[in-house]
C-alpha positions in Angstrom: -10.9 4.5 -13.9 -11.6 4.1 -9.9 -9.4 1.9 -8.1 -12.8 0.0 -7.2 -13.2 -0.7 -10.8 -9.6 -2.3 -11.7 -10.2 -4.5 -8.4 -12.9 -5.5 -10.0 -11.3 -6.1 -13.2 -8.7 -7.9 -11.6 -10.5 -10.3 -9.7 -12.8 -11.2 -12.9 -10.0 -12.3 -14.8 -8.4 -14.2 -11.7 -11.2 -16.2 -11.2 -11.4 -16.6 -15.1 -8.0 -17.9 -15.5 -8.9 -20.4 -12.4 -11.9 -21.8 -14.3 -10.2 -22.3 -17.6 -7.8 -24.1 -15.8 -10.2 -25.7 -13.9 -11.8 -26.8 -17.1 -8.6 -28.3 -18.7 -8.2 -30.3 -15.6 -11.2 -32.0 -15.5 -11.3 -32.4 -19.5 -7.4 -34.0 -18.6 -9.4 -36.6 -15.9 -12.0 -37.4 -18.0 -14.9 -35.1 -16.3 -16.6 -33.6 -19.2 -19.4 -32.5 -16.8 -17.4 -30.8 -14.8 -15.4 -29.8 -16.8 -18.7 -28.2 -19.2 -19.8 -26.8 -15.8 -16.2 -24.9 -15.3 -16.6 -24.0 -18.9 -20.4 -22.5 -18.0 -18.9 -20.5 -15.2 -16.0 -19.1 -17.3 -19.0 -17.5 -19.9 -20.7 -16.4 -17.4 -17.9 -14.4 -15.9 -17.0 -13.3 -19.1 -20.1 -11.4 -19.3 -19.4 -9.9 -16.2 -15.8 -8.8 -17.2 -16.9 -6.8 -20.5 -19.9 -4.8 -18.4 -17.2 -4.2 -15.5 -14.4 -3.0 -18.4 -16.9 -0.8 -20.6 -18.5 0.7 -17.1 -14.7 1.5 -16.3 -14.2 3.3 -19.7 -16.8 5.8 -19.4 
């Protein structure tokens, strides 16, 4: 694996940890929009972390 690739990595599941907590935080001050917005965000990234993972595996 490049050392481009676990940067990568890296800074996906960063910013994934920051939107779940995002989304806890929100649910906690009764924002369920944002907090369904946060939770939109963390999916999306999620995507983004498997494709960067399985493209650092081959």
């Amino acid at each position: 694996m490049q050392i481009e690739q676990c940067r990568n990595i890296i800074m996906l599941y960063r910013l994934r940890d920051r939107a779940r907590r995002l989304v806890e935080a929100n649910r906690k001050a009764g924002s369920p929009g944002v907090a369904k917005i946060y939770a939109q965000i963390d999916d999306w990234l999620a995507v983004h972390m498997s494709n960067a993972v399985s493209r650092a595996r081959r």
